[in-house]
N, C-alpha and C positions, 0 to 999 in steps of 0.2 A: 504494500500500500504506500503510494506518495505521500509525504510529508505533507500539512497543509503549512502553505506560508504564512507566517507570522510578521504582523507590519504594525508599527505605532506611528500613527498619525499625530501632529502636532502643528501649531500654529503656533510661530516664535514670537516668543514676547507678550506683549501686550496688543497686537496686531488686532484692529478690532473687526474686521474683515471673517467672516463666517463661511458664507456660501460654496466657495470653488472644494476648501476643505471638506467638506459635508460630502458634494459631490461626488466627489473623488472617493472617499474612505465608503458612499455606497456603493461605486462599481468595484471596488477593489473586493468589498462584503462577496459580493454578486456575483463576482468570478469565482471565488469560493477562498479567499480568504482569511484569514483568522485577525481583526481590525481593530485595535486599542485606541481608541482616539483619544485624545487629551484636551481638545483644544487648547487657549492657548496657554504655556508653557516657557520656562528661561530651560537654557540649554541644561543646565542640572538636573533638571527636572526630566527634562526628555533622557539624556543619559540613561538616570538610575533606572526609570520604568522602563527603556529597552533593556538594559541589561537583568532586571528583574523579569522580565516577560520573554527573554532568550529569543528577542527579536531577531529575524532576519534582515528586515530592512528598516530603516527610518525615513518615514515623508513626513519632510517640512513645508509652510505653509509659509506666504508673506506678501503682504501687499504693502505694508509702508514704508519699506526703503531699510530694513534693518539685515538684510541679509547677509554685505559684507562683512559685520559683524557676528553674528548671532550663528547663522551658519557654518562658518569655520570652526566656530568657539564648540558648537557638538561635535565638529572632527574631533577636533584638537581633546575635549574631554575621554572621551572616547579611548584614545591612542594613551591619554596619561595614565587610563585605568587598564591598561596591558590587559585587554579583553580581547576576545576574536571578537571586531571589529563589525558591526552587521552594514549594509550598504545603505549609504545615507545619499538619498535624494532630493531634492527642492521644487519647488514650483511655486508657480505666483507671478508677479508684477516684476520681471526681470530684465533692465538694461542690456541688451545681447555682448554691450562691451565687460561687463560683469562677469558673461558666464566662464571667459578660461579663465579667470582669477578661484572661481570659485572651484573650478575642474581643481587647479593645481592645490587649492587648499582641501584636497578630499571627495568633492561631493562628486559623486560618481554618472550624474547625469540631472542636468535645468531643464525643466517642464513651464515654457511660457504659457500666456496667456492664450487661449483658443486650443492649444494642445488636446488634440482630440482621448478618449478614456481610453480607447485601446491600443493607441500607441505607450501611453504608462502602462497601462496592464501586462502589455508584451513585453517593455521594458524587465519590468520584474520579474516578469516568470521564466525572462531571459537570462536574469541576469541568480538567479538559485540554482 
């Protein structure tokens, strides 16, 4: 029997922005996913509840402009707690000149805006 995938959704920071996350964390349900959602959350927070929930991957959420920060900051937590590492992804409100900054700090793949659901669906289930 296939493992079902495990994925903690999260919306960083204080990000007051709801909807795309919701979305999202219901096709991910739907494909048959296993979907912690938190909304939103500071990167510790996400951390510990992936590593308590032996996440596979982590999506992050953001629409105000905090993602150079806040996103890195759950690699970087991540890497300091010498864990296997679950793949950490983004999507939201994303400057295109943003995204290889964020490639090289970690995140493993940026989900713009209009980013159809099953191109992230395949993402992940590509990426397990």
């Amino acid at each position: 029997m296939k493992k079902k995938i495990r994925i903690v959704v999260a919306r960083l920071g204080m990000d007051a922005h709801w909807r795309g996350s919701i979305v999202v964390a219901r096709a991910l349900r739907d494909a048959g996913m296993e979907v912690i959602y938190l909304g939103n959350q500071m990167p510790e927070t996400i951390v510990a509840t992936a590593i308590q929930e032996d996440a596979d991957i982590v999506g992050l959420s953001t629409l105000s402009g905090n993602h150079m920060v806040l996103a890195p900051e759950v690699v970087r937590l991540f890497r300091k707690e010498d864990v296997d590492e679950p793949t950490v992804i983004l999507g939201g409100t994303i400057p295109p000149d943003d995204i290889p900054r964020l490639k090289e700090a970690g995140i493993a793949e940026v989900f713009g805006t209009g980013t159809s659901l099953k191109k992230i669906t395949d993402f992940i289930t590509g990426s397990i």
